[in-house]
Each structure stands twice: as C-alpha cells, then as structure tokens.
C-alpha positions in Angstrom: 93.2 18.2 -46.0 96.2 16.6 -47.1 97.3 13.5 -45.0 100.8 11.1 -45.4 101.2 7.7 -44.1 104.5 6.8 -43.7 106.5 3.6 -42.2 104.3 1.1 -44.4 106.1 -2.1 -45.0 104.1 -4.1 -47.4 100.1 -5.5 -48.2 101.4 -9.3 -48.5 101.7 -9.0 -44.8 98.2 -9.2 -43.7 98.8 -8.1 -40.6 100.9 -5.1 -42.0 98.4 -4.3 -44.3 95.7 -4.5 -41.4 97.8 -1.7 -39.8 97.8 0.4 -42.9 94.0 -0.1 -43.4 93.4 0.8 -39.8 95.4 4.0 -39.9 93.8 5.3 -42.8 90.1 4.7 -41.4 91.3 6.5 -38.5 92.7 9.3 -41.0 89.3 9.1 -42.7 87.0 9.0 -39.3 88.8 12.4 -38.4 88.6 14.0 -42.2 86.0 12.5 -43.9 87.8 14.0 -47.2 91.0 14.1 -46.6 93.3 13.2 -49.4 95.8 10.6 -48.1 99.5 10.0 -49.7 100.9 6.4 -48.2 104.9 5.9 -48.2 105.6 1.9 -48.5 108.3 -0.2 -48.9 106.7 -2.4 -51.5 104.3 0.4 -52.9 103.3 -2.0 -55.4 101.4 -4.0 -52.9 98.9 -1.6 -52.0 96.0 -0.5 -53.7 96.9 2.8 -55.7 93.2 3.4 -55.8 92.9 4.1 -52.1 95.2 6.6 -52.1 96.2 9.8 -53.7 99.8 8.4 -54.1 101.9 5.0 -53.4 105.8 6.0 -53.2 108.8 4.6 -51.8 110.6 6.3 -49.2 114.4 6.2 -50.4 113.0 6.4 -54.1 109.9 8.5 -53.9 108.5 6.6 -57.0 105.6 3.8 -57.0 108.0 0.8 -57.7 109.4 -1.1 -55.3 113.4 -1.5 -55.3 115.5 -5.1 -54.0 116.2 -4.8 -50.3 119.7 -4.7 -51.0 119.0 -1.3 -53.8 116.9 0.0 -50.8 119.3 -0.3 -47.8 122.3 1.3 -50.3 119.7 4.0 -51.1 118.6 4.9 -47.4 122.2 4.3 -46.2 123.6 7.0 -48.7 120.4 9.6 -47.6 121.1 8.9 -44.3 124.8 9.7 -44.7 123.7 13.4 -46.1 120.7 13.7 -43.7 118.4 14.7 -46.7 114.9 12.8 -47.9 114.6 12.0 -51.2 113.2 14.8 -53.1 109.6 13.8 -53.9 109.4 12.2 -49.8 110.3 15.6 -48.7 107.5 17.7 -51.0 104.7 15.0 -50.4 105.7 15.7 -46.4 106.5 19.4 -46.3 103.1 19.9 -48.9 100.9 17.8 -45.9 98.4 19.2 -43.3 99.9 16.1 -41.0 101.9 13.2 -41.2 100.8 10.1 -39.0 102.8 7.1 -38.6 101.4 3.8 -39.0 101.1 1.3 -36.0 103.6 -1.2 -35.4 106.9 -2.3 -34.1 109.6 -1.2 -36.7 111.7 1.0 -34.4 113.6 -1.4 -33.2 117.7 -2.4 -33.0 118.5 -5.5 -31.0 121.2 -6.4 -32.8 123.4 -4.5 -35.1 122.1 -5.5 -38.4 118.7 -4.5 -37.2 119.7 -1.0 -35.9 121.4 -0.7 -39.3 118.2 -1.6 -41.7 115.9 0.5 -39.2 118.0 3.5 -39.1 118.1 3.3 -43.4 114.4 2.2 -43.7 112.5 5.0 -41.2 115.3 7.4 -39.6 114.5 9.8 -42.5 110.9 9.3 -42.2 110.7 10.3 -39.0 110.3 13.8 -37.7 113.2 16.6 -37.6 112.8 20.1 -35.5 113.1 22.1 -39.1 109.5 20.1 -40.3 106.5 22.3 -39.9 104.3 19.6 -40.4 102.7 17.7 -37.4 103.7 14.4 -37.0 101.5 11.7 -34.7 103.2 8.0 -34.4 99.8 5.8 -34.1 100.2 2.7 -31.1 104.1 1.5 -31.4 106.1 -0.6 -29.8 109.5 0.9 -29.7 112.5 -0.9 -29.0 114.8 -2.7 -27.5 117.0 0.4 -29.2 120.8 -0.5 -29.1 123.9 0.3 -30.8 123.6 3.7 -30.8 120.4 3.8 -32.4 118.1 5.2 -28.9 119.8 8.8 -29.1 119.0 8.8 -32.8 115.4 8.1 -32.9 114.5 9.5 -29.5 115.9 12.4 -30.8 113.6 12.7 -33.9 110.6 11.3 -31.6 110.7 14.4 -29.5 110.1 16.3 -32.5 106.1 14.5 -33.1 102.9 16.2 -31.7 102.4 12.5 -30.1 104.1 9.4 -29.9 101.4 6.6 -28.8 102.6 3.5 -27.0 101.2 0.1 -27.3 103.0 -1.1 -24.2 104.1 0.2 -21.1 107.9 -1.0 -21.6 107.7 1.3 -24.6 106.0 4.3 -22.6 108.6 3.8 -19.8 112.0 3.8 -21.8 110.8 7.0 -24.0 110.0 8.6 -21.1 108.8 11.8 -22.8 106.0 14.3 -22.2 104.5 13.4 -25.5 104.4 9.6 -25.6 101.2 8.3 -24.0 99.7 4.6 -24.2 97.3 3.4 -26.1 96.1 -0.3 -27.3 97.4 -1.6 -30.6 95.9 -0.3 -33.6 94.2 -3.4 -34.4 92.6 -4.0 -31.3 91.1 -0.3 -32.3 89.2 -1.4 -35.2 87.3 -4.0 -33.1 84.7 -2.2 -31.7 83.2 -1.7 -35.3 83.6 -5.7 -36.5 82.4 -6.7 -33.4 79.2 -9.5 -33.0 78.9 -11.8 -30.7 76.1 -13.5 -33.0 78.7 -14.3 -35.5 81.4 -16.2 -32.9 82.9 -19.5 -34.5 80.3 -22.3 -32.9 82.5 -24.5 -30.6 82.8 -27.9 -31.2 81.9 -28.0 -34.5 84.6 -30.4 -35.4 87.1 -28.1 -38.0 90.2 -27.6 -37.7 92.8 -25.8 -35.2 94.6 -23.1 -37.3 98.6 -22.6 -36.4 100.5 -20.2 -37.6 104.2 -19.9 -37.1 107.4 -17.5 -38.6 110.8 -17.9 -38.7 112.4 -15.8 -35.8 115.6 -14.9 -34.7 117.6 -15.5 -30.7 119.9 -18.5 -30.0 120.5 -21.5 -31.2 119.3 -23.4 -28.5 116.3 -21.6 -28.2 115.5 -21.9 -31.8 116.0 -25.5 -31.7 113.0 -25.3 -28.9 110.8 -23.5 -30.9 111.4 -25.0 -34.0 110.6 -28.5 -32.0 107.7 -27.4 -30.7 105.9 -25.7 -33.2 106.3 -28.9 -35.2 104.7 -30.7 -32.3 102.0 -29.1 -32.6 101.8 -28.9 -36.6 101.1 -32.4 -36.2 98.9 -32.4 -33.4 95.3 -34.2 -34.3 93.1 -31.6 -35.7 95.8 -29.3 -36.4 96.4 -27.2 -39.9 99.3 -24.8 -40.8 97.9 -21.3 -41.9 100.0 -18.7 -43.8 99.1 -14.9 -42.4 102.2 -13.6 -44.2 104.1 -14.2 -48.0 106.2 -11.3 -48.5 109.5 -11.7 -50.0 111.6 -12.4 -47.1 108.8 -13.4 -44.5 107.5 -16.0 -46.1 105.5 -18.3 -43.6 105.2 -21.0 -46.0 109.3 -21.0 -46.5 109.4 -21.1 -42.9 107.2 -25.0 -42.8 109.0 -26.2 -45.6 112.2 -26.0 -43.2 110.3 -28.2 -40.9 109.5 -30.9 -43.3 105.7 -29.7 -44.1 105.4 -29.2 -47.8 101.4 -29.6 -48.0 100.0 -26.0 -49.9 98.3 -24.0 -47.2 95.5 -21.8 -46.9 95.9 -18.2 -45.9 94.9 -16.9 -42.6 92.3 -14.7 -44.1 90.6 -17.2 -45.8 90.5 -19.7 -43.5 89.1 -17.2 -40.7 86.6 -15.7 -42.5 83.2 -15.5 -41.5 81.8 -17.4 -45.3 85.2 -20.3 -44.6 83.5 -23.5 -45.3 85.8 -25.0 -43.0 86.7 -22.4 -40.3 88.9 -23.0 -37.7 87.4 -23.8 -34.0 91.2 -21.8 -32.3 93.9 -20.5 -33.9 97.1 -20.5 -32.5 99.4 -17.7 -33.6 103.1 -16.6 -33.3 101.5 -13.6 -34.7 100.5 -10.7 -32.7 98.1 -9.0 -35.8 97.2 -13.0 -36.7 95.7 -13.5 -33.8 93.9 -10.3 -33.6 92.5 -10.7 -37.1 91.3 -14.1 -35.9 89.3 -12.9 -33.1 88.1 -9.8 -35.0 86.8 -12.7 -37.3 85.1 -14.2 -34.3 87.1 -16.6 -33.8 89.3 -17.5 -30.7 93.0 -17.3 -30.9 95.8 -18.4 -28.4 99.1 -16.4 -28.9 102.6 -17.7 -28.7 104.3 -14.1 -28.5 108.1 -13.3 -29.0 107.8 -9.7 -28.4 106.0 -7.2 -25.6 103.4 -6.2 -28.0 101.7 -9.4 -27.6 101.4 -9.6 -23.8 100.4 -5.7 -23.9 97.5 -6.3 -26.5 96.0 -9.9 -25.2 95.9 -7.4 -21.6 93.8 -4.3 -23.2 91.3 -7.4 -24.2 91.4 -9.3 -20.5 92.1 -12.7 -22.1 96.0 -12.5 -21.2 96.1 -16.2 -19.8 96.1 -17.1 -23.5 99.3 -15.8 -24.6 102.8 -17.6 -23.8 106.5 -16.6 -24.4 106.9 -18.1 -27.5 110.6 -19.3 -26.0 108.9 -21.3 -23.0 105.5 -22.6 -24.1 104.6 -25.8 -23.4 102.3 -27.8 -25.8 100.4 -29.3 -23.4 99.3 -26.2 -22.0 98.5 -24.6 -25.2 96.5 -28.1 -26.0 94.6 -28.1 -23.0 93.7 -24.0 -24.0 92.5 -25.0 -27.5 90.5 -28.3 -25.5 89.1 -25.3 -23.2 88.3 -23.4 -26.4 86.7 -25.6 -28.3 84.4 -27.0 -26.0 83.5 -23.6 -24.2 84.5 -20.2 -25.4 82.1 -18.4 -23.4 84.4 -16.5 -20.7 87.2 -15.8 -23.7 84.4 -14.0 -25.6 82.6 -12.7 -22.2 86.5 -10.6 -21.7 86.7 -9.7 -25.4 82.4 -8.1 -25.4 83.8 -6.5 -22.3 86.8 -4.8 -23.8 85.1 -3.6 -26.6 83.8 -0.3 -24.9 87.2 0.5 -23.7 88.2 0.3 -26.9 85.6 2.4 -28.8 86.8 4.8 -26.1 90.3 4.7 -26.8 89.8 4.9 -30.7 87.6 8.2 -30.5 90.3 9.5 -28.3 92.8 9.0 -30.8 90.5 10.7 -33.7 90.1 13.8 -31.7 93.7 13.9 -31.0 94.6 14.1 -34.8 92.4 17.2 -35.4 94.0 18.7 -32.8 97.1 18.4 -34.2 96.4 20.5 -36.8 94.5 23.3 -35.0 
C-alpha cells in the first residue's frame, strides 16, 4: 500500500509536526505496512527515516527552497495548472493521498490567498486524479479574493473532506465534508493517564506562549499589551512551541522587550521536566493540546475558530478566550483555579477521551474504504 501526505509545512513547528506525526499513525493504524511518501515545505525538517520519501511540492526534491524561490515556483505551476513532475508520479503511483490536519486553506487577505493558492492549490485534488484523496480534520477558511471557487472546486474532487469546526462544515456545504475533532485531540485517547496529571500546587512555573499575529493596529497594540502583562506576571515563564524561519516565537518576545533564552514547549511540558509547568497558557491551538496531552492543564487565548471548536470536543470550553478581548484578570483567576484544583478540567478531559477513541477509529475505517 502506497500512501502520500501532502500539505506538510515544517517539523520546527511542534505543533505542525504533531499534525504530521498524527496523520501518519493514523495512515499506519489503517495499513500496518503501508509505505508512506510525505510532501513538506521544509522537507529537511522531517525525519527521512520515517518515510519512504521527503520532497517539496513546487520542487519535488528533498531540499527546501527560500520562500521567495518557492512562491515564484508554485506561482509559475499554478499559471500552467501542472504539478511538478516527481509531485505528480509520487501522487498518480499512490493507493491514496491523505491530507494532513490543519488550517492552511485559508485567504483573508490578498497576500494570504496568493501564498495559499501557490503553496497547496496544486496539491489538492483535480477530477482527472484517480487516486483517492481524504483531507484529515481542517479548518477551512475565511476563503476571499477569489480563492473559495478555486479550492471548493478541487475539494469536491476528495473521497472526504473532514471538518474541525462547524463554521468550516457550514461554508463547504458539500455532501462529502463531515466534522470531526482536530487531529490532535485524536491522538489523546492513546497518551492519556490520569495518574500522570501535573500535581497542583507544586509551586513551578506558569508556561505562556504567544506568536506574532496579524489584524489592526489597534488590536495588536491590545494584544501585544497584554500578553506582556502577563509575561511578567509572578510565576510566569515565556515558552517557545515554534522556531521556524518566519514563525519564530522567540523573535516575536524579543519585540516585547524579553530577551532571556527560553525553553521549548516540549521540554518544559514533558512528563521527566524537572521544572514542569503547573498551566500553560497558549495562543496556540496544537500548544495547548500538546500540554494537556502531557498532563498538564492549558488555558487558550485563541485567534481562530479551531480553538473554540477543539477546547468544545474536550468539554473544558470556559478556558479558551478570543485572543483580541481577553482579560488578564480572568485568565489569572483561571490559572489560580488551576493550580490549586484541576480536578473538574481533568474530570471533562477523562470524559472526552472515549468520544474521541470513537471518533479516531471512525476515521481509520474511513481510509480503507477509500480504497475499496
């Protein structure tokens, strides 16, 4: 069984690579041999060991390209409507094609719709492919400036478009998009223990992690001003989830004056952390779900619908805020109500889990299907 991946971004992004990981042990839970081709946007990044092949989608080869090389490249395939030659053998030579989770089909503003359309329209499905195509949880749109008729059109041509939200369901409005929770929330089930839950009140730190973002001034100005009041709040330490070129959270605290070296998400969450945060707040949708999957409890400040979609699939959806309109004092009181007694947060998450086992399964008996 020959499987691709395609719409990978890149494994500096932990919670990008935690998307790519999950897709695969989905791949892997419904063919236990299947021989899996990923197509990345910084191939370099991933393991070349996991997989049969790591190649670049406007490039085909296993070397990542500048941003600027990469948008001239897609732009000029785009403009003929063909692949690049080895993307189109690796996808016409494949059993299926499955789409990793995520929120990359988007275009809310111009620029975006121009760097989606160049980075995934040719990825995407046409009605000449003969290979199954299944898009794993997404979050797709807002899709403006032309770019809806475009990549609705090549969505119709997939087996199955999953949904992480129902904003996402709603505007495709297609026979073969259903909903689904986000991939990550999928992998729970099998990390899950409530024995191994952070203890509360144990006196380490509160973990925050922030990214630049994008909207008006004014509201940036109000993010910006709160984030840093909370960065200095007592207890409170800056962690980095993601240092990919370009989305760099690191970058992003030096522009509000914090210089100190942090430690990575990953690190810091992990079970063996000799100082392991008691909350984590994250901007992050996949940072706070790699912090809970960690066993530890995590508040998120969300500036898409993914967030508010996921934090309901786990029952726990008074701890995420519009990252736009939070108030600190709220989220401080939150982390207070954490710290000292986590019970109910983790009593909603043990509850969810079974849902989600459910909802996984479903998914893996939905890609054998696909290919009879």
């Amino acid at each position: 069984m020959r499987i691709t991946l395609v719409h990978a971004y890149s494994s500096t992004n932990s919670g990008d690579g935690l998307l790519v990981e999950e897709a695969a042990g989905l791949v892997r839970d419904a063919f236990p041999t299947a021989v899996i081709t990923l197509v990345a946007t910084d191939p370099q990044s991933f393991d070349g060991n996991r997989f049969a092949a790591v190649l670049h989608p406007a490039t085909g080869g296993s070397s990542g390209v500048s941003r600027v090389e990469a948008l001239l490249r897609g732009a000029a395939l785009v403009a003929t409507g063909r692949r690049a030659a080895p993307l189109e053998a690796i996808i016409a030579g494949s059993d299926l094609v499955v789409a990793v989770g995520g929120g990359y089909l988007r275009g809310k503003s111009p620029v975006e719709a121009a760097k989606m359309i160049f980075a995934h329209y040719l990825q995407m499905p046409r009605a000449k492919d003969r290979t199954p195509f299944i898009y794993l949880p997404q979050s797709i749109g807002p899709l403006r400036f032309g770019s809806k008729r475009l990549v609705a059109a090549r969505l119709r041509n997939a087996t199955l478009v999953v949904g992480r939200d129902d904003r996402t369901v709603a505007e495709l409005a297609s026979d073969n998009v259903i909903r689904r929770p986000d991939m990550a929330l999928l992998g729970l089930p099998s990390e899950w223990d409530a024995s191994g839950v952070v203890a509360p009140s144990n006196g380490t730190p509160i973990g925050l992690v922030a990214r630049e973002l994008s909207s008006t001034p004014a509201r940036i100005r109000r993010y910006r001003s709160r984030i840093g009041q909370l960065a200095v709040s007592p207890g409170f330490e800056l962690l980095a989830q993601a240092t990919a070129r370009g989305n760099d959270d690191p970058s992003f605290y030096r522009t509000l004056g914090f210089d100190a070296p942090v430690r990575t998400l990953r690190a810091a969450v992990a079970r063996e952390s000799e100082s392991r945060p008691q909350v984590v707040v994250s901007v992050r949708l996949h940072g706070s779900i790699q912090t809970i999957r960690s066993g530890v409890p995590s508040i998120h400040l969300s500036y898409e619908r993914k967030g508010f979609g996921a934090y309901d699939d786990l029952g726990i959806s008074k701890y995420v805020h519009n990252v736009f309109d939070f108030e600190p004092d709220l989220i401080l009181s939150q982390v207070a109500e954490l710290t000292e007694d986590p019970s109910e947060y983790w009593s909603s998450v043990g509850k969810a889990v079974g849902s989600l086992a459910e909802a996984r399964a479903d998914l893996v008996e939905r890609l054998r299907r696909a290919v009879g």
